[in-house]
C-alpha positions as CSV (number, residue, x, y, z in Angstrom):
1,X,-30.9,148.2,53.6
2,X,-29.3,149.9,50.6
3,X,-31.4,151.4,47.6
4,X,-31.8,147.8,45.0
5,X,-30.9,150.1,42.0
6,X,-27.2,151.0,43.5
7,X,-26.5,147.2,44.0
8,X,-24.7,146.4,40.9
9,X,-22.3,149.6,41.0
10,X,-21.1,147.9,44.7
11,X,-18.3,145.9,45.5
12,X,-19.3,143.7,48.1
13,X,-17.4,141.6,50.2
14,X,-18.5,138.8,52.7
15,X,-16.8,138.9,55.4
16,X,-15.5,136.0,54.9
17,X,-11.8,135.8,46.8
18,X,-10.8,132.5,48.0
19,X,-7.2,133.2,48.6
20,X,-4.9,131.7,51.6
21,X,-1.5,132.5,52.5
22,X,1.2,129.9,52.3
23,X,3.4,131.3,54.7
24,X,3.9,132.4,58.7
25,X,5.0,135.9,57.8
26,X,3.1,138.7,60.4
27,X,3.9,141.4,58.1
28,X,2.6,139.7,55.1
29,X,-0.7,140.0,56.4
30,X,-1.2,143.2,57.3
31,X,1.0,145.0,54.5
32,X,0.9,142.3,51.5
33,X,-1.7,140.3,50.9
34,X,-4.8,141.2,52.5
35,X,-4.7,144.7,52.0
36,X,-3.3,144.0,48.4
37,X,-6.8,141.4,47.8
38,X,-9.0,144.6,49.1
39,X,-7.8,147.4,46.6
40,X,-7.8,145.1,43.7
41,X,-11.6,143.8,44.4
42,X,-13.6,143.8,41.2
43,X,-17.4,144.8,41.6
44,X,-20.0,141.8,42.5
45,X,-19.8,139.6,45.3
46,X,-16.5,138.3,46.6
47,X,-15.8,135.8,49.3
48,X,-12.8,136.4,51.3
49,X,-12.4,133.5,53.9
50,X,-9.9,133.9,57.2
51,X,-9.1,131.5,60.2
52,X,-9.9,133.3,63.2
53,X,-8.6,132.5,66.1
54,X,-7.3,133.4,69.6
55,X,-3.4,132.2,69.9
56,X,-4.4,130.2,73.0
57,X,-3.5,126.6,74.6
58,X,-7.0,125.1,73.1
59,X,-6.0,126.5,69.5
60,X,-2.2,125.6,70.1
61,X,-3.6,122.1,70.7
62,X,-6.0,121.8,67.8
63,X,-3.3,123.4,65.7
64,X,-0.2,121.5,66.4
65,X,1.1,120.0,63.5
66,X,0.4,123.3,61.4
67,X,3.1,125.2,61.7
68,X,2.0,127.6,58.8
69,X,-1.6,127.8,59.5
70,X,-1.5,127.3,63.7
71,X,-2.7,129.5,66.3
72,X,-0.2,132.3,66.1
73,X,-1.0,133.0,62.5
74,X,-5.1,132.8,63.0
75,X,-4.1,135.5,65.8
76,X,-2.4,138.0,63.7
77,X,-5.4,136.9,60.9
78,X,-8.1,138.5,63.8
79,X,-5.9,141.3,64.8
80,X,-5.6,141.9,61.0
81,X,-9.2,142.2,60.2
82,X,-11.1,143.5,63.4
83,X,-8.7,146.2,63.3
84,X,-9.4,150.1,62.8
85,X,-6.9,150.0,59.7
86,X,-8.5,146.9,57.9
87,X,-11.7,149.1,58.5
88,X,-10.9,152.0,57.0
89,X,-9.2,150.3,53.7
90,X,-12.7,148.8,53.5
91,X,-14.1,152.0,53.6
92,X,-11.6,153.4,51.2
93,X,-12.2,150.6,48.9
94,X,-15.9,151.1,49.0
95,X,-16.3,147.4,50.2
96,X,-19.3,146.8,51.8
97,X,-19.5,143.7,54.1
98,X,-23.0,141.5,53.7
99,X,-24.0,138.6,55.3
100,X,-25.4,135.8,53.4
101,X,-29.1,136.7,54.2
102,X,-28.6,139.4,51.5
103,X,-26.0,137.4,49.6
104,X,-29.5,135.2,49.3
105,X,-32.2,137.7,48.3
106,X,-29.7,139.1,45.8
107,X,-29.8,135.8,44.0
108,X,-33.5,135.3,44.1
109,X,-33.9,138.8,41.9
């Protein structure tokens, strides 16, 4: 764990601002908005929440009458953030991904 005094000066990001994208657009994602929301974090705690998924029949099937939000789109949404790019803008960006464990002792201080 990080030293408690250098908290404050972080930005922080769990992995998961509440922000959603209206439309199907693959580029969108990984030039536009996502990256945009990440270099224009303010310091403290922001929530960033994504629909992960795996562009499979079961999703296709859950996701059917989505057209905007279905099972292509929560594809490109994982292949956006587990990949080495989204990585290193967070590590440009000095985000610093937390889970809610620390999100929870944080607000206990």
């Amino acid at each position: 764990m990080q030293d408690e005094s250098v908290v404050d000066s972080l930005t922080f990001c769990c992995a998961k601002s509440n922000f959603s994208r209206a439309t199907n657009n693959e580029a969108e994602t990984r030039t536009g908005l996502y990256p945009d929301a990440i270099k224009n974090l303010q310091p403290g705690i922001t929530e960033m929440i994504v629909h992960l998924a795996y562009d499979d029949e079961e999703m296709k099937g859950v996701a059917f009458d989505h057209p905007n939000w279905g099972s292509a789109w929560r594809q490109r949404d994982f292949q956006c953030v587990t990949s080495d790019a989204f990585r290193s803008l967070l590590r440009e960006n000095n985000v610093k991904l937390i889970t809610w464990r620390e999100v929870n002792k944080l607000m206990k201080k």
